[in-house]
C-alpha positions in Angstrom: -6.7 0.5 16.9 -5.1 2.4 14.0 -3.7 5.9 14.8 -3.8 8.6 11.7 -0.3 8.3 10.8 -0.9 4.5 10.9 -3.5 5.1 8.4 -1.3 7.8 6.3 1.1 5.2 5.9 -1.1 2.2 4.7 -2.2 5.3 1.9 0.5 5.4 1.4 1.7 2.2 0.9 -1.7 1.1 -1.1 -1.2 3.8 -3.5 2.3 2.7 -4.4 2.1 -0.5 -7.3 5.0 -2.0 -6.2 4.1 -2.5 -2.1 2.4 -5.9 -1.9 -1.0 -6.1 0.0 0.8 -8.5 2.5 3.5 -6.1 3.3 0.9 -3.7 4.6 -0.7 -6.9 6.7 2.9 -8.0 7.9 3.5 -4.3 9.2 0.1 -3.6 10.4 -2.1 -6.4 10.7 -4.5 -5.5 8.1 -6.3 -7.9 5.8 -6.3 -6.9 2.0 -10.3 -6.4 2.8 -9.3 -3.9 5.0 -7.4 -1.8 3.3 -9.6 -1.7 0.5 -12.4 -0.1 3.5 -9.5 2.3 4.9 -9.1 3.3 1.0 -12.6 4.6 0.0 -12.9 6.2 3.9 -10.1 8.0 3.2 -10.5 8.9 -0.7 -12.8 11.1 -2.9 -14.7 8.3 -4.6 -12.8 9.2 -8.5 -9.7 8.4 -6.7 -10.5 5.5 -5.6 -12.3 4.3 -8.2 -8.8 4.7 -10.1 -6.9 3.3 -7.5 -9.3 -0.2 -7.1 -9.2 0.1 -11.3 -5.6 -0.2 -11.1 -4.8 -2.6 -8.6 -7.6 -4.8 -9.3 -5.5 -8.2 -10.9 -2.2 -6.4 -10.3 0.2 -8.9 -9.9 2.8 -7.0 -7.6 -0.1 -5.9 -5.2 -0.3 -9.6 -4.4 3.0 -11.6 -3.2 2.1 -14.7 -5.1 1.9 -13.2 -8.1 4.7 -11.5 -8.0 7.7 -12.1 -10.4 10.9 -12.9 -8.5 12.9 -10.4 -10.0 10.6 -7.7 -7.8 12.5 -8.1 -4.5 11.4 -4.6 -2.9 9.1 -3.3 -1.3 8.6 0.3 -2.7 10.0 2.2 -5.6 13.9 2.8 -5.5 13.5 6.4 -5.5 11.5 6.4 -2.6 13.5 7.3 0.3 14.2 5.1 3.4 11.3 4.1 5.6 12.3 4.3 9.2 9.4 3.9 11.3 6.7 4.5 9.2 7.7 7.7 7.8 9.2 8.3 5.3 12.2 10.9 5.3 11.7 14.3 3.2 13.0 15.1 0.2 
């Protein structure tokens, strides 16, 4: 069972390009499928609809695809994550 931070986070880590759909199911055991459910529960359908729009054949949102040269996670300005939060500016 998800808790609401856990489901703030995977926002959170959906939203940004650069965090790999298999990240989010290495951290929290949730399919790609799923996170696409948790997304339009959670967002106003325009949001969403520009989210799925821009991740839809992404290749960073899918490890595979990835270029090599990507070896993170998240953006390098975002700040460390330490326990699924992530620090304030």
């Amino acid at each position: 069972m998800l808790t609401d931070t856990d489901i703030d986070r995977i926002v959170e880590m959906a939203w940004e390009d650069r965090t790999p759909f298999d990240a989010i199911e290495r951290q929290f055991g949730v399919s790609e499928a799923e996170v696409i459910r948790i997304m339009r529960q959670e967002m106003k359908r325009s949001s969403f609809n520009m989210w799925r729009a821009r991740v839809s054949g992404r290749k960073t949102k899918h490890q595979a695809s990835r270029s090599e040269e990507i070896d993170r996670f998240h953006c390098k300005l975002q700040r460390t994550i330490t326990q699924n939060k992530i620090s304030k500016r």
